[in-house]
N, C-alpha and C positions, 0 to 999 in steps of 0.2 A: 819133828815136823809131821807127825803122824795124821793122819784125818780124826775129828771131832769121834767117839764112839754115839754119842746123842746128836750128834747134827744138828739138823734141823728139830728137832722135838722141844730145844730149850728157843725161845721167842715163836713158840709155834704158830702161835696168833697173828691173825693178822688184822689191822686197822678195826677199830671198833664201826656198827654199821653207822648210818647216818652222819659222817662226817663231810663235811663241805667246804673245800676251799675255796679262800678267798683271795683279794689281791694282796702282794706286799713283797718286801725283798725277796723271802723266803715263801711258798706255799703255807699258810698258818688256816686253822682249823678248828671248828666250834663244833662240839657237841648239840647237837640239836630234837627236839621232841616234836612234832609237826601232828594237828590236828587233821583226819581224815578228810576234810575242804581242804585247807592248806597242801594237804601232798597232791593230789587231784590237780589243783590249780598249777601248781609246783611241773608235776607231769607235763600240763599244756604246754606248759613256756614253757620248758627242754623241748617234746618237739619242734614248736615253732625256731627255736633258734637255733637246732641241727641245719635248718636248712640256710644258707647262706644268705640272703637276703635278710632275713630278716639279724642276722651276729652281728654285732658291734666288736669294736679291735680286741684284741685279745688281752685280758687281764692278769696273764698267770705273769709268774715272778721268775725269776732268775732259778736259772738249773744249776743245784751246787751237786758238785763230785768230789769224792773225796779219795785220795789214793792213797797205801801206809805200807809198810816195810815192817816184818816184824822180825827180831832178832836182830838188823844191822849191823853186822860181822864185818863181811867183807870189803875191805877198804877200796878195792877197784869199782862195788857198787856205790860206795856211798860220791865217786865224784861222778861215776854216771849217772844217778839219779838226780842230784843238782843241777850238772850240764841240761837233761832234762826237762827242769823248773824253769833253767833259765831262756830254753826256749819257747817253753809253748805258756809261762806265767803262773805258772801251777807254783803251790805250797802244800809240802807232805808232811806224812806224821812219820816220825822212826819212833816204833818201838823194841828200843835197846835191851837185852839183854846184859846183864852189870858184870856176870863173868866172865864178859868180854874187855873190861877193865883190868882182869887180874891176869898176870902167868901163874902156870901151875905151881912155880917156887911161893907165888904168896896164897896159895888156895884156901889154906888153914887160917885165912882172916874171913872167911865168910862161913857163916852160920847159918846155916838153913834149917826149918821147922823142921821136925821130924827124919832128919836124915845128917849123918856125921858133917863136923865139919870139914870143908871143902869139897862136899862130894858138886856133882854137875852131871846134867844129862847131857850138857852137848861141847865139852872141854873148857876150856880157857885159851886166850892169847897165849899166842906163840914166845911172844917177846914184850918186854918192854917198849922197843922201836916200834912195835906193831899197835901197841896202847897210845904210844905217844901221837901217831899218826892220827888213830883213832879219835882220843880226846880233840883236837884241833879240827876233825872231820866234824864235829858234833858241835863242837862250839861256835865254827865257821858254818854251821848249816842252822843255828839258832840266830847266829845275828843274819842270817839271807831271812830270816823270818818263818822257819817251819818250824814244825810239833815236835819237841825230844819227848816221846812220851817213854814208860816202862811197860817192859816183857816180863817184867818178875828179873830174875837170877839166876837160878838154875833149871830153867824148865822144866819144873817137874806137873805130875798130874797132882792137881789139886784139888780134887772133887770130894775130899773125905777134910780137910783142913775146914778148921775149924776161922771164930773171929780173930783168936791170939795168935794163931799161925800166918794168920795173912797179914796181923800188924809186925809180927817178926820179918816175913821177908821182905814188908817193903820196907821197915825200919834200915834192912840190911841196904836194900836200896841206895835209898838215899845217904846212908852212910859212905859205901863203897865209892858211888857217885863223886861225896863231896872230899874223900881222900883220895881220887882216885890218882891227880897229878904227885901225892906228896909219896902216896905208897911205890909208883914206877919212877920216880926219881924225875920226871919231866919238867923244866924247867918253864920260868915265866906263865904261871895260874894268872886265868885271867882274873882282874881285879872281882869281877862280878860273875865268878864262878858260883863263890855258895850261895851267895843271893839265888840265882840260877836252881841251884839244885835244892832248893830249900822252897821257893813257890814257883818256880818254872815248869818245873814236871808236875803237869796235872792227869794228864791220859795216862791208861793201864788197858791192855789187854793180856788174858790170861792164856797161859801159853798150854795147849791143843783148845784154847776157847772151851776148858774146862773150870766150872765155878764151885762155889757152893754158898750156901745160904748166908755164911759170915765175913763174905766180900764187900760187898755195896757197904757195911759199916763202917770195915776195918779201912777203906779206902775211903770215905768221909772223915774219919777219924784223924787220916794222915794226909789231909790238906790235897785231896784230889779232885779234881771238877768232873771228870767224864770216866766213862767204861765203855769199851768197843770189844765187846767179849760177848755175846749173842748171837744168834743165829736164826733169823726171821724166816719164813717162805713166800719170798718174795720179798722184796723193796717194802720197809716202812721205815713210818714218820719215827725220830727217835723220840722219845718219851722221860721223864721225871722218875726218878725211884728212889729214897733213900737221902735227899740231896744231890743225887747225881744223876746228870744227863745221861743216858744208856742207847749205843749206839750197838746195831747187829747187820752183820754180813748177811747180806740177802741170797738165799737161791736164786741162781735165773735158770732158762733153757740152755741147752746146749747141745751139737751137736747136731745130724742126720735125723734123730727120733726126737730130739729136743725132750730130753731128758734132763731135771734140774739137776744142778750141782751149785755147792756152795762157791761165790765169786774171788774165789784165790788160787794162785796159780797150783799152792802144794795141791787142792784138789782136783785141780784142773789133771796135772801129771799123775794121780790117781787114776782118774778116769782115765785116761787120754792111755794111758805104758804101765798100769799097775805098780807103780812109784818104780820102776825101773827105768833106767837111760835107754831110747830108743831113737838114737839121734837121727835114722835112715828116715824117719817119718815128721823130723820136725818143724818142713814147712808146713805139713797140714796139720798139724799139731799149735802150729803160729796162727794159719788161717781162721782153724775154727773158734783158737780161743778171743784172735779179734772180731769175728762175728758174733761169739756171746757175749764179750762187752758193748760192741755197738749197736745189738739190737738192743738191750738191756736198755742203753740210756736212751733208745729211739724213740723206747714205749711211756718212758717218765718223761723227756721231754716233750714229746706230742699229747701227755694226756696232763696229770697231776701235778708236775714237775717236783715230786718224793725225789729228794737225796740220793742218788745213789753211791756204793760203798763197793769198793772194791782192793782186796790186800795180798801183797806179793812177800817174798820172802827177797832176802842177798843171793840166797842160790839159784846158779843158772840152770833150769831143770830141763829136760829133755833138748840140752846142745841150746839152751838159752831162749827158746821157743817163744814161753811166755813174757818175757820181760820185751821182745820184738814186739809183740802184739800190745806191751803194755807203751811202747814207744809213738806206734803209730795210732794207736786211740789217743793219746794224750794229746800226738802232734796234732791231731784232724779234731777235738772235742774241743780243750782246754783253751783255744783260740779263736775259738766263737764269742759273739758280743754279747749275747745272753747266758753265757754258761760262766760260772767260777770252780775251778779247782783248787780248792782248799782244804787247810789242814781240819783235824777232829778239834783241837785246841778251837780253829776261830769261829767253825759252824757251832760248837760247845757256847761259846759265850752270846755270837750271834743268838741265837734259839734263846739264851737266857734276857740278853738285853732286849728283844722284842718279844717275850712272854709266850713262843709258841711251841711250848714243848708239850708233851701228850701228856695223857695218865698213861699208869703203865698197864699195859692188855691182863687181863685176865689169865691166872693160871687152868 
Protein backbone atom coordinates (compact mmCIF):
# COMPACT_ATOMS: atom_id res chain seq x y z
CA UNK A 1 0.00 0.00 0.00
CA UNK A 2 2.72 2.31 -0.62
CA UNK A 3 1.91 5.81 -2.24
CA UNK A 4 1.81 6.05 -6.23
CA UNK A 5 5.93 7.16 -7.01
CA UNK A 6 4.29 9.05 -10.30
CA UNK A 7 1.22 10.18 -8.72
CA UNK A 8 -0.34 12.55 -10.20
CA UNK A 9 1.92 12.88 -13.59
CA UNK A 10 0.12 9.72 -15.09
CA UNK A 11 -3.66 11.41 -16.17
CA UNK A 12 -1.91 14.53 -15.67
CA UNK A 13 -4.27 16.23 -18.08
CA UNK A 14 -6.91 17.65 -17.50
CA UNK A 15 -10.44 17.96 -19.57
CA UNK A 16 -9.64 19.09 -22.97
CA UNK A 17 -10.73 23.02 -23.32
CA UNK A 18 -14.03 23.82 -24.90
CA UNK A 19 -16.07 21.11 -23.47
CA UNK A 20 -19.72 21.86 -22.67
CA UNK A 21 -22.12 20.14 -20.69
CA UNK A 22 -25.15 19.16 -21.41
CA UNK A 23 -28.42 17.75 -19.76
CA UNK A 24 -28.80 13.98 -19.18
CA UNK A 25 -28.46 11.17 -16.51
CA UNK A 26 -24.97 11.63 -16.47
CA UNK A 27 -23.20 15.20 -17.22
CA UNK A 28 -22.16 14.16 -21.20
CA UNK A 29 -20.00 16.51 -23.30
CA UNK A 30 -19.20 17.61 -26.89
CA UNK A 31 -16.28 18.69 -28.23
CA UNK A 32 -16.95 21.87 -29.69
CA UNK A 33 -15.14 24.62 -32.37
CA UNK A 34 -17.07 27.94 -32.05
CA UNK A 35 -16.42 30.79 -34.65
CA UNK A 36 -15.17 34.25 -33.02
CA UNK A 37 -19.21 35.80 -33.29
CA UNK A 38 -20.35 32.66 -31.94
CA UNK A 39 -17.97 32.77 -28.75
CA UNK A 40 -18.74 36.70 -28.24
CA UNK A 41 -22.51 35.89 -28.47
CA UNK A 42 -21.81 32.73 -26.29
CA UNK A 43 -20.02 35.22 -23.75
CA UNK A 44 -23.38 37.45 -23.63
CA UNK A 45 -25.60 34.80 -22.66
CA UNK A 46 -23.31 33.35 -19.70
CA UNK A 47 -23.54 36.82 -18.35
CA UNK A 48 -26.94 37.41 -18.72
CA UNK A 49 -27.89 34.14 -17.00
CA UNK A 50 -25.23 34.35 -14.08
CA UNK A 51 -27.67 36.69 -12.94
CA UNK A 52 -30.78 35.08 -11.51
CA UNK A 53 -33.51 36.42 -13.13
CA UNK A 54 -32.84 35.91 -16.15
CA UNK A 55 -31.61 31.22 -15.34
CA UNK A 56 -34.11 28.85 -16.07
CA UNK A 57 -34.20 25.51 -13.57
CA UNK A 58 -31.36 23.86 -13.70
CA UNK A 59 -30.41 21.25 -16.24
CA UNK A 60 -27.42 19.34 -14.74
CA UNK A 61 -27.92 15.48 -14.18
CA UNK A 62 -27.40 13.39 -11.44
CA UNK A 63 -24.24 13.51 -9.27
CA UNK A 64 -22.60 9.94 -9.43
CA UNK A 65 -19.91 8.89 -6.80
CA UNK A 66 -18.27 6.13 -6.78
CA UNK A 67 -16.59 4.47 -3.67
CA UNK A 68 -13.96 1.15 -3.94
CA UNK A 69 -12.00 -1.00 -1.56
CA UNK A 70 -8.85 -2.22 -2.78
CA UNK A 71 -7.31 -5.42 -1.59
CA UNK A 72 -10.62 -6.65 0.28
CA UNK A 73 -8.90 -8.83 2.88
CA UNK A 74 -10.38 -8.07 5.92
CA UNK A 75 -13.40 -9.98 6.54
CA UNK A 76 -14.80 -7.70 9.59
CA UNK A 77 -14.61 -4.90 6.57
CA UNK A 78 -16.18 -6.49 4.14
CA UNK A 79 -19.68 -6.87 6.52
CA UNK A 80 -19.07 -3.33 7.47
CA UNK A 81 -18.99 -1.95 4.22
CA UNK A 82 -22.23 -3.72 3.02
CA UNK A 83 -24.05 -2.65 6.47
CA UNK A 84 -22.90 0.57 4.95
CA UNK A 85 -24.51 0.10 1.28
CA UNK A 86 -27.40 -1.03 2.99
CA UNK A 87 -27.86 2.17 4.78
CA UNK A 88 -27.27 5.04 2.80
CA UNK A 89 -28.10 2.84 -0.92
CA UNK A 90 -24.72 2.98 -2.18
CA UNK A 91 -23.07 0.09 -4.56
CA UNK A 92 -19.07 -0.45 -4.34
CA UNK A 93 -16.51 -1.79 -6.25
CA UNK A 94 -14.09 -4.59 -4.24
CA UNK A 95 -11.02 -4.88 -5.80
CA UNK A 96 -9.81 -8.23 -4.61
CA UNK A 97 -6.62 -9.36 -4.28
CA UNK A 98 -6.80 -13.46 -5.40
CA UNK A 99 -4.04 -14.38 -2.78
CA UNK A 100 -6.30 -13.69 -0.54
CA UNK A 101 -7.97 -16.94 -1.92
CA UNK A 102 -5.09 -19.13 -1.10
CA UNK A 103 -3.13 -20.23 2.42
CA UNK A 104 0.29 -20.16 2.32
CA UNK A 105 0.19 -24.27 2.16
CA UNK A 106 -1.36 -23.84 -1.41
CA UNK A 107 0.88 -20.72 -2.46
CA UNK A 108 2.83 -22.82 -5.09
CA UNK A 109 -0.43 -22.86 -7.27
CA UNK A 110 -0.06 -19.32 -8.22
CA UNK A 111 2.39 -18.12 -10.90
CA UNK A 112 3.21 -14.73 -11.12
CA UNK A 113 5.12 -13.06 -14.11
CA UNK A 114 8.50 -12.57 -13.41
CA UNK A 115 8.73 -13.55 -9.93
CA UNK A 116 8.89 -17.44 -8.30
CA UNK A 117 5.96 -19.30 -7.72
CA UNK A 118 3.93 -18.43 -4.83
CA UNK A 119 5.91 -15.43 -3.93
CA UNK A 120 3.37 -12.25 -2.73
CA UNK A 121 3.91 -8.85 -1.45
CA UNK A 122 1.20 -8.89 1.04
CA UNK A 123 0.85 -12.82 2.38
CA UNK A 124 -1.94 -15.03 1.89
CA UNK A 125 -5.04 -16.21 4.11
CA UNK A 126 -4.66 -17.33 7.18
CA UNK A 127 -6.74 -20.42 6.78
CA UNK A 128 -9.04 -22.19 4.79
CA UNK A 129 -11.97 -20.86 7.35
CA UNK A 130 -10.66 -17.51 6.55
CA UNK A 131 -11.11 -18.18 2.54
CA UNK A 132 -14.29 -19.79 3.13
CA UNK A 133 -15.68 -16.87 4.96
CA UNK A 134 -14.21 -14.72 2.40
CA UNK A 135 -15.62 -16.48 -0.83
CA UNK A 136 -19.31 -16.11 0.62
CA UNK A 137 -18.34 -12.36 1.57
CA UNK A 138 -17.77 -11.90 -2.19
CA UNK A 139 -20.50 -13.81 -3.56
CA UNK A 140 -23.16 -12.50 -0.95
CA UNK A 141 -21.74 -8.86 -1.97
CA UNK A 142 -22.24 -9.62 -5.91
CA UNK A 143 -25.78 -10.85 -5.58
CA UNK A 144 -26.43 -7.24 -3.03
CA UNK A 145 -25.31 -5.95 -6.55
CA UNK A 146 -21.76 -4.44 -6.19
CA UNK A 147 -18.50 -4.58 -8.38
CA UNK A 148 -16.13 -7.83 -7.58
CA UNK A 149 -13.57 -6.22 -9.57
CA UNK A 150 -9.45 -7.39 -9.51
CA UNK A 151 -6.32 -6.01 -7.68
CA UNK A 152 -4.03 -8.23 -9.78
CA UNK A 153 -2.60 -11.25 -7.11
CA UNK A 154 0.32 -10.45 -5.71
CA UNK A 155 0.63 -6.87 -5.50
CA UNK A 156 3.52 -6.30 -7.13
CA UNK A 157 5.01 -3.06 -8.96
CA UNK A 158 4.22 -3.40 -12.50
CA UNK A 159 5.57 -0.71 -14.29
CA UNK A 160 8.26 -2.52 -16.22
CA UNK A 161 5.68 -5.72 -17.15
CA UNK A 162 5.27 -6.05 -20.35
CA UNK A 163 1.65 -7.31 -22.57
CA UNK A 164 2.28 -11.26 -21.79
CA UNK A 165 2.93 -10.51 -18.17
CA UNK A 166 -0.22 -8.79 -17.60
CA UNK A 167 -2.13 -11.53 -19.48
CA UNK A 168 -0.28 -14.01 -17.06
CA UNK A 169 -1.38 -12.59 -13.97
CA UNK A 170 -4.87 -11.93 -14.72
CA UNK A 171 -5.02 -15.30 -16.58
CA UNK A 172 -3.88 -16.29 -12.90
CA UNK A 173 -6.72 -14.32 -11.83
CA UNK A 174 -9.25 -15.66 -13.09
CA UNK A 175 -8.07 -19.13 -12.64
CA UNK A 176 -7.49 -18.81 -8.92
CA UNK A 177 -10.91 -17.21 -8.71
CA UNK A 178 -12.73 -19.83 -10.50
CA UNK A 179 -10.96 -22.88 -8.27
CA UNK A 180 -11.01 -20.89 -5.62
CA UNK A 181 -13.87 -23.14 -3.58
CA UNK A 182 -12.53 -26.56 -5.00
CA UNK A 183 -8.73 -25.75 -3.96
CA UNK A 184 -9.92 -24.73 0.03
CA UNK A 185 -12.16 -27.49 0.22
CA UNK A 186 -15.47 -25.24 0.80
CA UNK A 187 -18.35 -26.87 0.21
CA UNK A 188 -21.65 -25.91 -1.89
CA UNK A 189 -19.91 -23.50 -5.11
CA UNK A 190 -22.39 -21.51 -6.02
CA UNK A 191 -24.17 -22.83 -9.08
CA UNK A 192 -23.19 -19.50 -11.01
CA UNK A 193 -19.81 -19.23 -9.70
CA UNK A 194 -17.77 -19.55 -13.04
CA UNK A 195 -20.25 -18.00 -14.96
CA UNK A 196 -19.32 -15.10 -12.40
CA UNK A 197 -15.83 -15.37 -12.64
CA UNK A 198 -15.47 -15.92 -16.26
CA UNK A 199 -17.58 -12.40 -17.39
CA UNK A 200 -18.45 -10.89 -14.10
CA UNK A 201 -15.16 -9.45 -13.31
CA UNK A 202 -14.74 -6.59 -15.48
CA UNK A 203 -12.85 -3.87 -13.31
CA UNK A 204 -9.02 -4.00 -12.67
CA UNK A 205 -6.98 -1.57 -10.84
CA UNK A 206 -3.37 -1.92 -10.66
CA UNK A 207 -1.95 -2.32 -7.43
CA UNK A 208 0.34 1.16 -6.23
CA UNK A 209 -1.87 2.38 -9.52
CA UNK A 210 1.17 1.54 -11.24
CA UNK A 211 0.92 0.61 -15.20
CA UNK A 212 2.59 0.17 -18.14
CA UNK A 213 2.01 0.47 -21.69
CA UNK A 214 0.71 -3.38 -22.16
CA UNK A 215 -2.18 -3.17 -19.79
CA UNK A 216 -5.15 -1.55 -21.53
CA UNK A 217 -4.42 -4.56 -24.19
CA UNK A 218 -3.82 -7.25 -22.12
CA UNK A 219 -6.98 -6.35 -20.17
CA UNK A 220 -9.16 -6.02 -23.50
CA UNK A 221 -7.85 -9.12 -24.39
CA UNK A 222 -9.09 -10.94 -21.11
CA UNK A 223 -12.77 -9.76 -21.33
CA UNK A 224 -12.34 -6.68 -19.11
CA UNK A 225 -14.75 -3.50 -19.55
CA UNK A 226 -12.96 -0.73 -17.15
CA UNK A 227 -9.51 0.33 -15.52
CA UNK A 228 -9.50 2.65 -12.42
CA UNK A 229 -5.81 2.72 -12.23
CA UNK A 230 -5.09 6.54 -13.10
CA UNK A 231 -4.43 9.40 -11.48
CA UNK A 232 -5.98 12.79 -12.64
CA UNK A 233 -5.50 16.51 -11.08
CA UNK A 234 -8.44 17.09 -10.17
CA UNK A 235 -11.93 15.23 -10.91
CA UNK A 236 -12.37 14.29 -14.61
CA UNK A 237 -14.66 12.96 -16.96
CA UNK A 238 -13.47 9.11 -17.56
CA UNK A 239 -12.62 8.64 -21.17
CA UNK A 240 -12.23 5.51 -23.99
CA UNK A 241 -8.70 4.04 -24.59
CA UNK A 242 -8.03 0.88 -25.90
CA UNK A 243 -11.75 -0.49 -25.62
CA UNK A 244 -11.80 0.32 -22.16
CA UNK A 245 -13.38 2.81 -20.16
CA UNK A 246 -10.38 4.48 -18.00
CA UNK A 247 -11.38 5.76 -14.75
CA UNK A 248 -8.61 7.95 -12.32
CA UNK A 249 -8.41 8.95 -8.72
CA UNK A 250 -8.59 12.66 -8.66
CA UNK A 251 -6.42 14.97 -6.53
CA UNK A 252 -8.44 17.33 -4.31
CA UNK A 253 -7.52 19.88 -1.55
CA UNK A 254 -6.95 19.05 1.78
CA UNK A 255 -6.14 20.07 4.70
CA UNK A 256 -5.27 24.00 6.59
CA UNK A 257 -3.05 24.86 3.27
CA UNK A 258 -5.40 22.96 1.06
CA UNK A 259 -2.60 21.04 -0.35
CA UNK A 260 -3.70 18.35 -3.04
CA UNK A 261 -3.39 14.80 -2.31
CA UNK A 262 -4.68 11.92 -4.14
CA UNK A 263 -8.46 10.92 -2.79
CA UNK A 264 -7.74 7.54 -0.69
CA UNK A 265 -7.29 7.00 2.51
CA UNK A 266 -3.69 5.12 2.22
CA UNK A 267 -2.77 8.76 1.10
CA UNK A 268 -4.54 10.49 3.11
CA UNK A 269 -2.59 8.56 6.32
CA UNK A 270 0.65 9.50 4.35
CA UNK A 271 -0.15 12.94 4.65
CA UNK A 272 -1.84 13.00 7.64
CA UNK A 273 1.15 10.47 10.24
CA UNK A 274 3.81 9.63 7.51
CA UNK A 275 2.02 6.14 7.07
CA UNK A 276 2.64 5.62 10.85
CA UNK A 277 -0.33 4.86 13.56
CA UNK A 278 -0.87 8.10 15.20
CA UNK A 279 -4.11 7.26 16.90
CA UNK A 280 -3.75 10.34 19.64
CA UNK A 281 -4.57 12.56 16.66
CA UNK A 282 -7.30 10.69 14.91
CA UNK A 283 -10.25 12.67 15.47
CA UNK A 284 -8.61 15.38 13.34
CA UNK A 285 -7.33 13.14 11.30
CA UNK A 286 -11.32 11.91 10.85
CA UNK A 287 -12.40 15.68 10.53
CA UNK A 288 -10.17 16.70 7.92
CA UNK A 289 -10.43 13.85 5.82
CA UNK A 290 -14.27 14.33 5.86
CA UNK A 291 -13.96 17.86 4.78
CA UNK A 292 -11.81 16.88 1.69
CA UNK A 293 -14.31 14.55 0.74
CA UNK A 294 -17.30 16.95 1.22
CA UNK A 295 -15.75 19.83 -0.28
CA UNK A 296 -14.59 17.73 -3.16
CA UNK A 297 -18.14 16.69 -4.05
CA UNK A 298 -19.60 20.37 -3.09
CA UNK A 299 -17.49 21.89 -5.92
CA UNK A 300 -18.81 18.91 -8.69
CA UNK A 301 -22.12 19.06 -7.56
CA UNK A 302 -22.59 22.86 -7.47
CA UNK A 303 -20.66 23.28 -10.84
CA UNK A 304 -20.30 20.22 -13.69
CA UNK A 305 -21.52 17.34 -11.73
CA UNK A 306 -17.94 15.29 -13.04
CA UNK A 307 -17.88 11.79 -11.16
CA UNK A 308 -16.23 11.87 -8.39
CA UNK A 309 -13.95 8.90 -7.28
CA UNK A 310 -12.83 8.16 -4.09
CA UNK A 311 -10.96 4.65 -2.78
CA UNK A 312 -10.22 3.19 0.52
CA UNK A 313 -8.26 0.25 1.49
CA UNK A 314 -9.76 -2.94 4.45
CA UNK A 315 -7.24 -1.34 6.70
CA UNK A 316 -8.13 0.75 9.57
CA UNK A 317 -5.36 3.38 9.24
CA UNK A 318 -4.58 5.85 11.78
CA UNK A 319 -7.19 3.97 14.74
CA UNK A 320 -9.79 3.65 11.74
CA UNK A 321 -10.01 7.48 11.16
CA UNK A 322 -10.61 7.37 7.44
CA UNK A 323 -13.07 4.80 7.13
CA UNK A 324 -15.25 7.19 10.08
CA UNK A 325 -15.00 9.88 7.66
CA UNK A 326 -15.66 7.55 4.84
CA UNK A 327 -19.17 6.52 6.98
CA UNK A 328 -20.36 9.98 7.53
CA UNK A 329 -19.94 11.25 3.91
CA UNK A 330 -21.53 8.29 2.52
CA UNK A 331 -24.36 8.65 5.34
CA UNK A 332 -25.02 12.57 4.58
CA UNK A 333 -24.08 12.26 0.34
CA UNK A 334 -25.41 8.86 -0.87
CA UNK A 335 -28.91 9.77 0.47
CA UNK A 336 -29.55 12.71 -1.41
CA UNK A 337 -32.38 12.66 -4.36
CA UNK A 338 -29.90 13.81 -6.88
CA UNK A 339 -26.81 11.87 -6.12
CA UNK A 340 -26.15 7.95 -6.89
CA UNK A 341 -23.41 6.14 -5.33
CA UNK A 342 -22.34 3.57 -7.58
CA UNK A 343 -20.19 0.78 -8.43
CA UNK A 344 -17.21 1.32 -11.44
CA UNK A 345 -18.82 -1.76 -13.16
CA UNK A 346 -22.52 0.33 -13.53
CA UNK A 347 -21.16 4.14 -14.15
CA UNK A 348 -18.61 1.62 -16.80
CA UNK A 349 -21.59 0.48 -18.72
CA UNK A 350 -23.88 3.54 -18.02
CA UNK A 351 -21.18 5.94 -19.81
CA UNK A 352 -21.05 3.04 -22.60
CA UNK A 353 -24.97 2.72 -22.97
CA UNK A 354 -25.37 6.55 -23.25
CA UNK A 355 -22.26 7.17 -25.51
CA UNK A 356 -20.59 9.68 -23.21
CA UNK A 357 -17.31 8.75 -22.67
CA UNK A 358 -14.18 10.99 -23.58
CA UNK A 359 -11.39 10.74 -25.88
CA UNK A 360 -8.59 10.02 -24.01
CA UNK A 361 -6.41 13.40 -22.92
CA UNK A 362 -3.35 13.97 -24.47
CA UNK A 363 -0.02 12.66 -23.36
Amino acid sequence: MREPRSGCERGKDALPPHLIPSSGTLPTWKLIRMPPASRIALILLACLLAFPAFAGPSQRGTQIVTISFDGANDLAQWERSRALARRTGASFTYFVSCVFLLTRKDRSLYHPPRHRAGASNIGFAPSKEDVAWRLREIWTARLEGHDIASHGCGHFDAAKWSRKDWSTELGEVRRIFRDAWAINDVPYEPSGWRDFVRSGIVGFRAPYLSTSPGLDAALAENGFLYSASGVSRGPQMPFEREGLTQFALPTVPEGPSNRSVIAMDYNLYVRHSHGKEDVAHAPEYEERAYRAFKAAFQRLYDGDRIPLQIGFHFTLMNGGAYWRALERFAAEICTKPDVECISYRDLAQRIRAEDIGQPAPAN
